[in-house]
PQR file with spaces between the fields and no chain letter, atoms N, CA, C, O and H, PARSE charges and radii, in Angstrom:
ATOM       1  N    UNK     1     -11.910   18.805  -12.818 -0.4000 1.5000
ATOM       2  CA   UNK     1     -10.718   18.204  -13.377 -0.0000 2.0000
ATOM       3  C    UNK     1     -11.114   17.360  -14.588  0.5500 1.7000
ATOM       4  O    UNK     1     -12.150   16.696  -14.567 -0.5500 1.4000
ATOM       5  N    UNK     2     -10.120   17.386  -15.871 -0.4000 1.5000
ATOM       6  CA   UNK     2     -10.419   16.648  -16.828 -0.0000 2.0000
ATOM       7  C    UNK     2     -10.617   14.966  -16.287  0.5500 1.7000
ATOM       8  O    UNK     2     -10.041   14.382  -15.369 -0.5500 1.4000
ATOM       9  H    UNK     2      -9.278   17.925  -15.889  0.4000 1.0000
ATOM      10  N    UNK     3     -11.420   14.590  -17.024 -0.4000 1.5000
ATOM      11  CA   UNK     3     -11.526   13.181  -16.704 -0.0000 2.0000
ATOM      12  C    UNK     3      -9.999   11.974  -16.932  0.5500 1.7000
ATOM      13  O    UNK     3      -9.564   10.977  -16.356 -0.5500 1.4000
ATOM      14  H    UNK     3     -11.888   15.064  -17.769  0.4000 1.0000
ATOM      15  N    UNK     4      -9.654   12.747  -18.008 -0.4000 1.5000
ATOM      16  CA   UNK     4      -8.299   11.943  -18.705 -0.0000 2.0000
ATOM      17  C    UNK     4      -7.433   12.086  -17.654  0.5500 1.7000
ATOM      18  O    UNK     4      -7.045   11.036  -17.141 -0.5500 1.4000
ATOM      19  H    UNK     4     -10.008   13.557  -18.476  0.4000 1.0000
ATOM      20  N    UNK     5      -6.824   13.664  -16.969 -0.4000 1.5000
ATOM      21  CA   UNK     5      -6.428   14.095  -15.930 -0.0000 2.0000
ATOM      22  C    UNK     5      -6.330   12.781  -14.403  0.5500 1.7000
ATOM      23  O    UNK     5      -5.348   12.325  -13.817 -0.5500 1.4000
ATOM      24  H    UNK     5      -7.140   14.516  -17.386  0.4000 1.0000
ATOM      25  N    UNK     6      -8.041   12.505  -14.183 -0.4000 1.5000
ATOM      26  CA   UNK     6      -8.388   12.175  -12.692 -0.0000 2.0000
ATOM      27  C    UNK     6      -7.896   10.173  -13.454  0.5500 1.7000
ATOM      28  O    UNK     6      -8.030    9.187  -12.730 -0.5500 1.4000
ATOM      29  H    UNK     6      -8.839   12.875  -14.658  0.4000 1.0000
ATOM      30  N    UNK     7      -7.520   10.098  -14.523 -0.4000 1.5000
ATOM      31  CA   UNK     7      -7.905    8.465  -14.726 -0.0000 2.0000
ATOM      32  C    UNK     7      -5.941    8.616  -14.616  0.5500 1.7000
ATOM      33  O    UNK     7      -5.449    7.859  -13.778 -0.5500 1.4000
ATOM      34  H    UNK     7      -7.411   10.899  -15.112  0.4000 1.0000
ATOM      35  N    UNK     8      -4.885    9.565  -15.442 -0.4000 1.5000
ATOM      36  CA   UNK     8      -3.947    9.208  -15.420 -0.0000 2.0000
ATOM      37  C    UNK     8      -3.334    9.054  -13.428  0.5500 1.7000
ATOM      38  O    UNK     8      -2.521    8.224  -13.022 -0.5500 1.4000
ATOM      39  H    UNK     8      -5.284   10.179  -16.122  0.4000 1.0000
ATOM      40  N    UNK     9      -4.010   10.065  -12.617 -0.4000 1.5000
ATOM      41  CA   UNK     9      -3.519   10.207  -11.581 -0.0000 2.0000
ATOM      42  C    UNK     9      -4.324    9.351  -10.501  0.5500 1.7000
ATOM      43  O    UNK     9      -4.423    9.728   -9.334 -0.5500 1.4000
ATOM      44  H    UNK     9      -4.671   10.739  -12.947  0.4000 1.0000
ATOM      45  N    UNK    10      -4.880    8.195  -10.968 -0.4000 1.5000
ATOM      46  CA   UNK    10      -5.413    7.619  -10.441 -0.0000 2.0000
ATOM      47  C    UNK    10      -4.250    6.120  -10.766  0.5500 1.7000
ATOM      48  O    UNK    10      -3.577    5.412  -10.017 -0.5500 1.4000
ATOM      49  H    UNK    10      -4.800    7.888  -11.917  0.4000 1.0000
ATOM      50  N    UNK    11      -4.448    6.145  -12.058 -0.4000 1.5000
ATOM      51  CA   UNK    11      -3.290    5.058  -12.587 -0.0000 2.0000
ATOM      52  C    UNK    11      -1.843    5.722  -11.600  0.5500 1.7000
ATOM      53  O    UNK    11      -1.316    4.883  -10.871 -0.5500 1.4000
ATOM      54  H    UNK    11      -4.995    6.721  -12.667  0.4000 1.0000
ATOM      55  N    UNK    12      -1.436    6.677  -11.585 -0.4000 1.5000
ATOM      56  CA   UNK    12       0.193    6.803  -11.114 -0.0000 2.0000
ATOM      57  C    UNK    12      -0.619    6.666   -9.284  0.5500 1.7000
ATOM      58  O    UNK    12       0.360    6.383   -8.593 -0.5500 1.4000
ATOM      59  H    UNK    12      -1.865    7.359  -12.178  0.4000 1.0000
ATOM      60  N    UNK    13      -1.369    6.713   -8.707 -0.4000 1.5000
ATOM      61  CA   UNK    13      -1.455    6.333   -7.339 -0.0000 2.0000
ATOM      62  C    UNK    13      -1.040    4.719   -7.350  0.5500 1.7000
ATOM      63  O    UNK    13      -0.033    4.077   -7.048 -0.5500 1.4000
ATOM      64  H    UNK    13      -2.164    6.943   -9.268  0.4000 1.0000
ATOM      65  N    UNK    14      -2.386    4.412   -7.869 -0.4000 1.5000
ATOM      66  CA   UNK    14      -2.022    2.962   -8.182 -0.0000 2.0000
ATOM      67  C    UNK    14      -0.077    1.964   -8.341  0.5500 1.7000
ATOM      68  O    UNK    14       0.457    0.918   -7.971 -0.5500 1.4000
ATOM      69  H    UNK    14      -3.203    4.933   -8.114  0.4000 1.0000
ATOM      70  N    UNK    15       0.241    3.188   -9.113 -0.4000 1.5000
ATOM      71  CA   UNK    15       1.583    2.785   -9.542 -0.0000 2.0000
ATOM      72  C    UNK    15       2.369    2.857   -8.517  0.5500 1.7000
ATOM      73  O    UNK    15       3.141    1.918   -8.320 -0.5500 1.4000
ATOM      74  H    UNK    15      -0.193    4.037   -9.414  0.4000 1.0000
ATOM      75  N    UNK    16       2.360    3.860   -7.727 -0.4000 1.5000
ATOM      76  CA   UNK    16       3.450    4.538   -6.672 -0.0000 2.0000
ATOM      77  C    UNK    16       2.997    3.396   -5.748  0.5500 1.7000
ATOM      78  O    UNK    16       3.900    2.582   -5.559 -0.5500 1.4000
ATOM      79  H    UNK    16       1.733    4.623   -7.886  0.4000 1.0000
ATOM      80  N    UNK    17       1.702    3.081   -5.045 -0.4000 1.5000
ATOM      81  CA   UNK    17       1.525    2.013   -3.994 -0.0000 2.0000
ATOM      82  C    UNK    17       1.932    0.349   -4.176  0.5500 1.7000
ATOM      83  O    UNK    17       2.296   -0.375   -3.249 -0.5500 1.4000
ATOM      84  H    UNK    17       0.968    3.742   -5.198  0.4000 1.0000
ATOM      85  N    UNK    18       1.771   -0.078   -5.657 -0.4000 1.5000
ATOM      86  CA   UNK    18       1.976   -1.617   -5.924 -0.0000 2.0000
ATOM      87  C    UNK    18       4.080   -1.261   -6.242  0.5500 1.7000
ATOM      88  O    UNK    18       5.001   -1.968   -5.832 -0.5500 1.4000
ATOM      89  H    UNK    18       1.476    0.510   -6.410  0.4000 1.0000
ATOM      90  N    UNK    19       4.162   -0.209   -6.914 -0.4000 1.5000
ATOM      91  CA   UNK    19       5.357   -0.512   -6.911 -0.0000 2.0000
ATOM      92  C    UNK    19       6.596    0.014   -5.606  0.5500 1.7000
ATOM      93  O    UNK    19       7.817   -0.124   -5.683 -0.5500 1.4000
ATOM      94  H    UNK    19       3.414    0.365   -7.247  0.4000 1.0000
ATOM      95  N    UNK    20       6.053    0.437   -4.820 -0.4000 1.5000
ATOM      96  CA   UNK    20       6.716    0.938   -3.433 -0.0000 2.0000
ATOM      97  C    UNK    20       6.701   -0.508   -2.914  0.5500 1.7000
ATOM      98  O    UNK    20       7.822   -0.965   -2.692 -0.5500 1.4000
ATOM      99  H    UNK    20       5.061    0.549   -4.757  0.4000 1.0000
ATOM     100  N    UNK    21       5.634   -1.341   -2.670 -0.4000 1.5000
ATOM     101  CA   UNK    21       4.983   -2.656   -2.042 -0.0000 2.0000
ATOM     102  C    UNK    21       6.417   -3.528   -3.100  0.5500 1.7000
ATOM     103  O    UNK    21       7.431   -3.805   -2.461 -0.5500 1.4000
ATOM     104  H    UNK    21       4.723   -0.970   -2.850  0.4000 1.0000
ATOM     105  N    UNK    22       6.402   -3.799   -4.226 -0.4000 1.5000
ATOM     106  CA   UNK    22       7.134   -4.699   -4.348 -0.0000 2.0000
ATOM     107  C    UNK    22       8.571   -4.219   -4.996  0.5500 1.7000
ATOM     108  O    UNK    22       9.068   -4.955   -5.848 -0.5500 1.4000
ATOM     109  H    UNK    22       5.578   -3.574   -4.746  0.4000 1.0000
ATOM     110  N    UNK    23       9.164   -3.170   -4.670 -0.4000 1.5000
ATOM     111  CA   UNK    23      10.574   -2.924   -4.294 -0.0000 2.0000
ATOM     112  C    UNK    23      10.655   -2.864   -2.967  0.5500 1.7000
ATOM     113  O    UNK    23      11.824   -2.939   -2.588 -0.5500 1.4000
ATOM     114  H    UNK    23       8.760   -2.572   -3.977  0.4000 1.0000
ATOM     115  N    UNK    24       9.897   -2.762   -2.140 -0.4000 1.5000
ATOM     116  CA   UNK    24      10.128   -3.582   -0.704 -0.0000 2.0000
ATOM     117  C    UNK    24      10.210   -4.814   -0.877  0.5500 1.7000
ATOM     118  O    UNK    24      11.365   -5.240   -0.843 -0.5500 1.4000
ATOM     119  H    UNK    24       8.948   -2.701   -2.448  0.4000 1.0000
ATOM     120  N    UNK    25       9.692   -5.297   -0.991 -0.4000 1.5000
ATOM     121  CA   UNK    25       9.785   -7.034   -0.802 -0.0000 2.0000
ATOM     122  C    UNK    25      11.053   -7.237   -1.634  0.5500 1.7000
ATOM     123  O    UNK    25      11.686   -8.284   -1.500 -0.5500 1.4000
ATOM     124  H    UNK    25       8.754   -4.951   -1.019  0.4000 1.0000
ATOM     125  N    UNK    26      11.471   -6.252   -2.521 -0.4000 1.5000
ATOM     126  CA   UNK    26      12.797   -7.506   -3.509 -0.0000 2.0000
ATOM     127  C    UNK    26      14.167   -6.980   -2.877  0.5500 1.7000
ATOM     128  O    UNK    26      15.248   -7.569   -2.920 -0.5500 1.4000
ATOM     129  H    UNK    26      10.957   -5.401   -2.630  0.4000 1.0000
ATOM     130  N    UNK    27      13.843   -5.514   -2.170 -0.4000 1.5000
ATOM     131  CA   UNK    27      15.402   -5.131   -1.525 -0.0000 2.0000
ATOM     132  C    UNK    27      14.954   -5.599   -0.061  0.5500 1.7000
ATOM     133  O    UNK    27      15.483   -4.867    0.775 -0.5500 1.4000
ATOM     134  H    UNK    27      12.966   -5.036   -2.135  0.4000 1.0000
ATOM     135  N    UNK    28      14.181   -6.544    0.490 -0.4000 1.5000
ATOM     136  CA   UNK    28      14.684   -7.195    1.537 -0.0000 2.0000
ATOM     137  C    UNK    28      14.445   -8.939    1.360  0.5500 1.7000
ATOM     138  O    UNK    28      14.320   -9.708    2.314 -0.5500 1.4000
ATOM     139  H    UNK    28      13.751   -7.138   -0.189  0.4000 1.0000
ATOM     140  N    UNK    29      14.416   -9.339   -0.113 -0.4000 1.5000
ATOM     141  CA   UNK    29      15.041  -10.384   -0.494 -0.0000 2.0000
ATOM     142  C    UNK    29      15.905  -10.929   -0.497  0.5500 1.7000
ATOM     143  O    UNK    29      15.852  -12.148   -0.663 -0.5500 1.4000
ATOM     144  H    UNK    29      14.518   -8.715   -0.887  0.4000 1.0000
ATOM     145  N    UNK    30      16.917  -10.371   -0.343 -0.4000 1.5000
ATOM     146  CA   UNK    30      18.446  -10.789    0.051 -0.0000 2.0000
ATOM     147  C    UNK    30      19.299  -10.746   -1.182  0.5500 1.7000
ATOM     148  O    UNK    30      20.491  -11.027   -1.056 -0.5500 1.4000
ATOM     149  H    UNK    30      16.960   -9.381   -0.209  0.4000 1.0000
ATOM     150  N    UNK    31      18.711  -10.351   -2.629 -0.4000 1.5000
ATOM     151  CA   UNK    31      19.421  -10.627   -3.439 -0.0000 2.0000
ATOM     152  C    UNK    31      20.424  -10.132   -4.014  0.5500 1.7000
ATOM     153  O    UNK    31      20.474   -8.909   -3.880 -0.5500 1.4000
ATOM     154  H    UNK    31      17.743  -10.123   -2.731  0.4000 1.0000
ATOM     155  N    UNK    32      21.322  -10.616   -4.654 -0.4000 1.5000
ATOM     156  CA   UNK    32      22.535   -9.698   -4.930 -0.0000 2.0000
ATOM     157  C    UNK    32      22.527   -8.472   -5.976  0.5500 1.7000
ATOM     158  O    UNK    32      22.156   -8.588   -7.144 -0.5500 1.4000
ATOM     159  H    UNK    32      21.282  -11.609   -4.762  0.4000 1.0000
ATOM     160  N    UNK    33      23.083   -7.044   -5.267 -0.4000 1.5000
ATOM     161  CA   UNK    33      22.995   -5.714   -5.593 -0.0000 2.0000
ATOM     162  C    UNK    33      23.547   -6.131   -7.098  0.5500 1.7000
ATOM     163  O    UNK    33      23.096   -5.100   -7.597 -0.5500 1.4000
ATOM     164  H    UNK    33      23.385   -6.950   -4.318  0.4000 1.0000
ATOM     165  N    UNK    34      24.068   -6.705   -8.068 -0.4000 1.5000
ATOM     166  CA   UNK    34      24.537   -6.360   -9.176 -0.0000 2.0000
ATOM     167  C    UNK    34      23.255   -7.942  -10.274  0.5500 1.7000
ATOM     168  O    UNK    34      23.363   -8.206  -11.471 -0.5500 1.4000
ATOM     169  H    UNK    34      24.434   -7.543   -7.663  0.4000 1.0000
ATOM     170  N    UNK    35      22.423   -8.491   -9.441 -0.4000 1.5000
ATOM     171  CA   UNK    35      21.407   -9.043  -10.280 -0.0000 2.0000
ATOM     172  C    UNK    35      19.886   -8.546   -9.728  0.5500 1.7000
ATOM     173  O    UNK    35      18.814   -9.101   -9.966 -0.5500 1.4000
ATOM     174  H    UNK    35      22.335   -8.276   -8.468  0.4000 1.0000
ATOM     175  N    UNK    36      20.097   -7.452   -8.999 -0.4000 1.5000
ATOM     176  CA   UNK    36      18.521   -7.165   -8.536 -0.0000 2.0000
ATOM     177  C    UNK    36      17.707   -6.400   -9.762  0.5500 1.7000
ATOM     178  O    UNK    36      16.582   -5.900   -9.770 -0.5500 1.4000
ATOM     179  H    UNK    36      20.968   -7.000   -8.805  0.4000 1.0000
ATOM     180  N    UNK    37      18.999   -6.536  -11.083 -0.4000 1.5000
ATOM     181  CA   UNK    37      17.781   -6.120  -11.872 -0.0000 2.0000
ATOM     182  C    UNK    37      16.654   -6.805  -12.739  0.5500 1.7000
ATOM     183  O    UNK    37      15.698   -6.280  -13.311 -0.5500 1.4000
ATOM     184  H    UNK    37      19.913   -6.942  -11.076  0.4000 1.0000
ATOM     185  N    UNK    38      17.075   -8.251  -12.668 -0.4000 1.5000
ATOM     186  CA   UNK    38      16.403   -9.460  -12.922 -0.0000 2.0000
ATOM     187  C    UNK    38      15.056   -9.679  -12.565  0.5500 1.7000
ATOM     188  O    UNK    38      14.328  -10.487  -13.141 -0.5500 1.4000
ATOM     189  H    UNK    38      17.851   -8.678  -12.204  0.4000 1.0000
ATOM     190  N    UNK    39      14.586   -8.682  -11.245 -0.4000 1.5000
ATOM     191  CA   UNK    39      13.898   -8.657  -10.579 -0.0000 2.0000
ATOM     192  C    UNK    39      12.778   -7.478  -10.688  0.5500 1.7000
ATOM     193  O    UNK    39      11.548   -7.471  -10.633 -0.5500 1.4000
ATOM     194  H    UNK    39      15.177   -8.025  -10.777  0.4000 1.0000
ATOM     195  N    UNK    40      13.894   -6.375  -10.888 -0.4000 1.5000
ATOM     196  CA   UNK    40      13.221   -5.053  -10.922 -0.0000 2.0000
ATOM     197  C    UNK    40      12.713   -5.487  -12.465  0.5500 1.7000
ATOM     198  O    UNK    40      11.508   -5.721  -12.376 -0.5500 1.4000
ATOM     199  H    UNK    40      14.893   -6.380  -10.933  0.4000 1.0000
ATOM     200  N    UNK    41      13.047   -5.628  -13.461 -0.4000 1.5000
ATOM     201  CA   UNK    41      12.284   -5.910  -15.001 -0.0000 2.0000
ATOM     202  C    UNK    41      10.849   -6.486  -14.693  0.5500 1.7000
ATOM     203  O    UNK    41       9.886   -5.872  -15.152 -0.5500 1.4000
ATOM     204  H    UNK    41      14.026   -5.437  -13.533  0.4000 1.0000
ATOM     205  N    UNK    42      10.680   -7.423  -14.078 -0.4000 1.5000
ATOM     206  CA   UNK    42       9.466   -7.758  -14.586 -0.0000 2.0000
ATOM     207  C    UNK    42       8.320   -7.170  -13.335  0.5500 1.7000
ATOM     208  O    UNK    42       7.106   -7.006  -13.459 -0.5500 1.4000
ATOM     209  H    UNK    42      11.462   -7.922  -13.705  0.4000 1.0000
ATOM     210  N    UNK    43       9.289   -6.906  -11.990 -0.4000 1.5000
ATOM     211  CA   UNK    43       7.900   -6.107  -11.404 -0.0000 2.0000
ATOM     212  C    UNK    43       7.761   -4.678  -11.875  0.5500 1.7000
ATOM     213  O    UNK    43       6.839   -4.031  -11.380 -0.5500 1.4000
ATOM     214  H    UNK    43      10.275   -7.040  -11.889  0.4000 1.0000
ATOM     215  N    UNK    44       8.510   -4.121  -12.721 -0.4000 1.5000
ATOM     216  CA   UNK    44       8.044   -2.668  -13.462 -0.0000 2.0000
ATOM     217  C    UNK    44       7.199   -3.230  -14.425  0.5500 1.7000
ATOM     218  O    UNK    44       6.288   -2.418  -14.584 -0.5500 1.4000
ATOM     219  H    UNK    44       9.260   -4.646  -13.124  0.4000 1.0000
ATOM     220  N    UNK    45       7.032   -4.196  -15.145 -0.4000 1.5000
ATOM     221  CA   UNK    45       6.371   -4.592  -16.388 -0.0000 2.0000
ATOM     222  C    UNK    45       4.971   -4.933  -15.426  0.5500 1.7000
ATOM     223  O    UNK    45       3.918   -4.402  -15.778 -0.5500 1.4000
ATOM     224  H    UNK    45       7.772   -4.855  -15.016  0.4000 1.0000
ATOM     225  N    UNK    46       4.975   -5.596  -14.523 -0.4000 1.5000
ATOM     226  CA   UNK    46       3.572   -6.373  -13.779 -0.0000 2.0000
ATOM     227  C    UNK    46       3.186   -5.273  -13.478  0.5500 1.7000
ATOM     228  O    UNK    46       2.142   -4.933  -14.033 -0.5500 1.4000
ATOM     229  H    UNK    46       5.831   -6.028  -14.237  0.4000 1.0000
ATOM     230  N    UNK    47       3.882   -4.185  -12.424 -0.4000 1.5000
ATOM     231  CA   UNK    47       3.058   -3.363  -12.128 -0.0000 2.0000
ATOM     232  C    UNK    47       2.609   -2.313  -12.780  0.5500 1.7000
ATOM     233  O    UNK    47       1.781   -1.499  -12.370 -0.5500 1.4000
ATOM     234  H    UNK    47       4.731   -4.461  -11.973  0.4000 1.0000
ATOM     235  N    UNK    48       3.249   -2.329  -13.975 -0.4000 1.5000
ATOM     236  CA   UNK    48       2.337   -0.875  -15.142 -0.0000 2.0000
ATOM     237  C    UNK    48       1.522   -1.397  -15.573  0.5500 1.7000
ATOM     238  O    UNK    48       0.746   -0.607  -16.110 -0.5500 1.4000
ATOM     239  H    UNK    48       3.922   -2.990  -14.308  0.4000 1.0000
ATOM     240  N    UNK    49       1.038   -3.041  -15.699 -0.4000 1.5000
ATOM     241  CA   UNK    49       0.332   -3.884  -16.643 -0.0000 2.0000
ATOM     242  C    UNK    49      -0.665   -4.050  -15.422  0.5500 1.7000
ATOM     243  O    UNK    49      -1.778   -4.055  -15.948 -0.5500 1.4000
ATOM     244  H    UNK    49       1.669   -3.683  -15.263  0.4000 1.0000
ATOM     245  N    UNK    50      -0.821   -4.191  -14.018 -0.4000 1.5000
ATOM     246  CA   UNK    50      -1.810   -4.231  -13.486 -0.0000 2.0000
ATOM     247  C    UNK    50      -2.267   -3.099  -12.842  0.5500 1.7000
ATOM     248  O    UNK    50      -3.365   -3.104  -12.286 -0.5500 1.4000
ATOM     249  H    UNK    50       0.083   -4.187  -13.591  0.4000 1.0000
ATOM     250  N    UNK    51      -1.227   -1.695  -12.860 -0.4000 1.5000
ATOM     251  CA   UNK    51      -1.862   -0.480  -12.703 -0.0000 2.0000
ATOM     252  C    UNK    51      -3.209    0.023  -13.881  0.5500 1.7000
ATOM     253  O    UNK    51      -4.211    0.681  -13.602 -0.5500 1.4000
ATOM     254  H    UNK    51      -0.335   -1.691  -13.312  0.4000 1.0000
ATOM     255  N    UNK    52      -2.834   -0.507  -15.141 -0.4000 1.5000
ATOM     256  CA   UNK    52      -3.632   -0.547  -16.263 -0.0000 2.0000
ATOM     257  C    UNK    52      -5.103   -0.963  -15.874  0.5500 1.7000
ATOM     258  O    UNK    52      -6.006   -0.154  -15.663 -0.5500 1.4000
ATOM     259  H    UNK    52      -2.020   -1.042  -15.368  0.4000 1.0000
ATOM     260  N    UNK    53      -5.231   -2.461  -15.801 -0.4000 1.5000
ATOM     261  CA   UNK    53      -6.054   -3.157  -15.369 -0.0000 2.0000
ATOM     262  C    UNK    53      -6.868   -2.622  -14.372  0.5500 1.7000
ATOM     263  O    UNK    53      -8.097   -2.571  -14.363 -0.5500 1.4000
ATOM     264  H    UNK    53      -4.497   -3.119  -15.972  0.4000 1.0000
ATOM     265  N    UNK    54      -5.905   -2.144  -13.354 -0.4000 1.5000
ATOM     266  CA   UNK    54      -6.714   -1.819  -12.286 -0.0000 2.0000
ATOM     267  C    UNK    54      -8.168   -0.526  -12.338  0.5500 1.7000
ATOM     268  O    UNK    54      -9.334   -0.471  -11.949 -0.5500 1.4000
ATOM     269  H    UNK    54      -4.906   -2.185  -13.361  0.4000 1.0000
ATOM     270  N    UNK    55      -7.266    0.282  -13.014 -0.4000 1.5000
ATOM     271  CA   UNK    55      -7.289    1.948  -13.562 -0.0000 2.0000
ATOM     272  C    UNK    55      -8.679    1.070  -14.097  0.5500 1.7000
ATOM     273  O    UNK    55      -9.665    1.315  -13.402 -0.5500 1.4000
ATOM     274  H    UNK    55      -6.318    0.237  -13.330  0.4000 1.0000
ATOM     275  N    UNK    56      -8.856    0.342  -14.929 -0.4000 1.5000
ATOM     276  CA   UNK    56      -9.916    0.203  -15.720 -0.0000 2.0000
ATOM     277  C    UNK    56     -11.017   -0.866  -14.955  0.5500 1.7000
ATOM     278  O    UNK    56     -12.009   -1.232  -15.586 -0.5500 1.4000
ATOM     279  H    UNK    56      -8.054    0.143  -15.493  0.4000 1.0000
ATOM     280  N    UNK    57     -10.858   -1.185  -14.019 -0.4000 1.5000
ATOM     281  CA   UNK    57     -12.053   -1.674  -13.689 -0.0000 2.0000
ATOM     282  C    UNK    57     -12.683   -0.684  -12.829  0.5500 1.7000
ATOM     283  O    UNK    57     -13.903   -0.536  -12.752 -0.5500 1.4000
ATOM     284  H    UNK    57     -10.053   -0.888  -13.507  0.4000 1.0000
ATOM     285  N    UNK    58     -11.340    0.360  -11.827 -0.4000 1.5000
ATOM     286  CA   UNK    58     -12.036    1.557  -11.186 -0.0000 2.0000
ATOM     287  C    UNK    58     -12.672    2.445  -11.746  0.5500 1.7000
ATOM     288  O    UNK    58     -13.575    3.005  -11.124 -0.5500 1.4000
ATOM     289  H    UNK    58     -10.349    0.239  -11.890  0.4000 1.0000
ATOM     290  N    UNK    59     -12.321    2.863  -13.282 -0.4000 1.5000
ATOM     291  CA   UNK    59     -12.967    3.454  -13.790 -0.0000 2.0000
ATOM     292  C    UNK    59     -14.689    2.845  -14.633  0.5500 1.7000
ATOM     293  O    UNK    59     -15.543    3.692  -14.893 -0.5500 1.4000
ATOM     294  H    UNK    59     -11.588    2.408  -13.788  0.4000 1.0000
ATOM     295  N    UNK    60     -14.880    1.675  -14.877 -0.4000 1.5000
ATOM     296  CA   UNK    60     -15.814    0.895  -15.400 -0.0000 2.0000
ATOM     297  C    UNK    60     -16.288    0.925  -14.240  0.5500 1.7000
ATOM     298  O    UNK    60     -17.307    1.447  -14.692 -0.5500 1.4000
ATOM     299  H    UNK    60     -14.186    0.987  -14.666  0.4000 1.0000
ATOM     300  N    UNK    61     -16.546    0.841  -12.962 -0.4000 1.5000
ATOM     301  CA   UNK    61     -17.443    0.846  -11.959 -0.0000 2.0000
ATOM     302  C    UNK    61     -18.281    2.180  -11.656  0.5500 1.7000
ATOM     303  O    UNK    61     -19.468    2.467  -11.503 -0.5500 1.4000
ATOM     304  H    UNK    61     -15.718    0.418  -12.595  0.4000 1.0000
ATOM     305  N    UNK    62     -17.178    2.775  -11.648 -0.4000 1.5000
ATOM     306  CA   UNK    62     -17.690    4.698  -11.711 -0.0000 2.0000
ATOM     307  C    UNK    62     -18.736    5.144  -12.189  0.5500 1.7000
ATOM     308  O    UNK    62     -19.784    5.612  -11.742 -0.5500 1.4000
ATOM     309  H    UNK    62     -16.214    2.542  -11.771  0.4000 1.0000
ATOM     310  N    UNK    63     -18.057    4.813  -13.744 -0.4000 1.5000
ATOM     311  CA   UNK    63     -19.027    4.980  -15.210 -0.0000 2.0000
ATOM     312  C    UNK    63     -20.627    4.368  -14.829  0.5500 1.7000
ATOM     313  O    UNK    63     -21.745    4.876  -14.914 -0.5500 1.4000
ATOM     314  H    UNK    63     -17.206    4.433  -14.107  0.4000 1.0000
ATOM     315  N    UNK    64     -20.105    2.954  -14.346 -0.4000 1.5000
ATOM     316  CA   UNK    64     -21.769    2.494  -13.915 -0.0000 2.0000
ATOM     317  C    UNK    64     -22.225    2.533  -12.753  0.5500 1.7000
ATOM     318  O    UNK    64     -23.279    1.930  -12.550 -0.5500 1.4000
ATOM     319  H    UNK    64     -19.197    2.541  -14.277  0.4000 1.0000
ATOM     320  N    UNK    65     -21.841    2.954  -12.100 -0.4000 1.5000
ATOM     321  CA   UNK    65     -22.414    3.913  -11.041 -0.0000 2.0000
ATOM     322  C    UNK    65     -22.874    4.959  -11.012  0.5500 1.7000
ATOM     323  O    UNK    65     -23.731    5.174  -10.154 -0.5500 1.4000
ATOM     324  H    UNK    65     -20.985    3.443  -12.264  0.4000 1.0000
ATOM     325  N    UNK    66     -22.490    6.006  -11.926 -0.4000 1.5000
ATOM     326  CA   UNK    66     -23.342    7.124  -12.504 -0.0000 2.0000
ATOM     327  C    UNK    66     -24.504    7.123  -13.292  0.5500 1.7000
ATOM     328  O    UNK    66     -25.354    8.012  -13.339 -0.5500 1.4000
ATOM     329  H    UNK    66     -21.793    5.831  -12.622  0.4000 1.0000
ATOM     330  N    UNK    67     -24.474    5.727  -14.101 -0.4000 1.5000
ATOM     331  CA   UNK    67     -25.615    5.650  -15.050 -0.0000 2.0000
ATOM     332  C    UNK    67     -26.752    5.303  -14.115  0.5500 1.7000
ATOM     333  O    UNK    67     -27.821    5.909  -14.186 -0.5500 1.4000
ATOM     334  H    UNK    67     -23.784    5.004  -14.063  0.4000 1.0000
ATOM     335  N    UNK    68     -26.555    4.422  -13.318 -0.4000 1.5000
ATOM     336  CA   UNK    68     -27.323    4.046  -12.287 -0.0000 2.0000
ATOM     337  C    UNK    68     -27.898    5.009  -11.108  0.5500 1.7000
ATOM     338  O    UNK    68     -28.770    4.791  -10.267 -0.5500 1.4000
ATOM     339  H    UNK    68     -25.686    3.929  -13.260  0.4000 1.0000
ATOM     340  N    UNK    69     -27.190    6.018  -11.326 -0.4000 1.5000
ATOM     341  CA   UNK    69     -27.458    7.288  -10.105 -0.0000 2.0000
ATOM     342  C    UNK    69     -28.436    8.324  -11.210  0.5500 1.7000
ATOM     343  O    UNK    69     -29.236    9.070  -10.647 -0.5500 1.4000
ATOM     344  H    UNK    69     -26.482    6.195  -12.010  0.4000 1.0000
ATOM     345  N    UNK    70     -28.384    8.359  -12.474 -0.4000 1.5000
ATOM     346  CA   UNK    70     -28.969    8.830  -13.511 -0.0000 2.0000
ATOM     347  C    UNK    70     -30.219    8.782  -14.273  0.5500 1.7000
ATOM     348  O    UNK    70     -30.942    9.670  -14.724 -0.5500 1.4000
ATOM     349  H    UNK    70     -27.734    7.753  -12.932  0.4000 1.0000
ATOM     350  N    UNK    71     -30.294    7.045  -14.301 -0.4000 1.5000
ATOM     351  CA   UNK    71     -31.880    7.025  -14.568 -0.0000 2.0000
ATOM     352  C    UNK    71     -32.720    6.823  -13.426  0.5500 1.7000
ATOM     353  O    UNK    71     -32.539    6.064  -12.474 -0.5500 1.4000
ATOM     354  H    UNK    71     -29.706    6.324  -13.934  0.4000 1.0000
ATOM     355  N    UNK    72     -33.761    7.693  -13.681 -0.4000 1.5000
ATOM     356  CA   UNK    72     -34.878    7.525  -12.746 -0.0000 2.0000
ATOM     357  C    UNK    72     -35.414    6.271  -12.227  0.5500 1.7000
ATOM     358  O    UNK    72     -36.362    6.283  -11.442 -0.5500 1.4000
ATOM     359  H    UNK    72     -33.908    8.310  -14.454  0.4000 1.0000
């Protein structure tokens, strides 16, 4: 598999688990159906911004983990 491939579908795992996790928590917040989007804005923004983050430290560990499996 392309590498670009295994990093985007690694980022959308990432995405699907943090953002399943916190649209649970805000539709059993109690809050009202016509301002829950107050809510939904910034955990779509947090969680593409720490799916990012994440994506890149899993991938920076990898990377040096191979170099390390590489030299003699």
């Amino acid at each position: 598999m392309n590498p670009k491939q295994v990093g985007a579908l690694r980022r959308a795992g990432i995405y699907f688990v943090v953002g399943y996790a916190g649209l649970a928590v805000i539709n059993n917040s109690g809050l009202a159906p016509d301002n829950i989007w107050i809510a939904y804005l910034p955990l779509f923004i947090g969680v593409y911004f720490f799916a990012r983050w994440a994506d890149a430290k899993i991938a920076s560990l990898g990377s040096a983990k191979d170099q390390s499996n590489s030299n003699p």
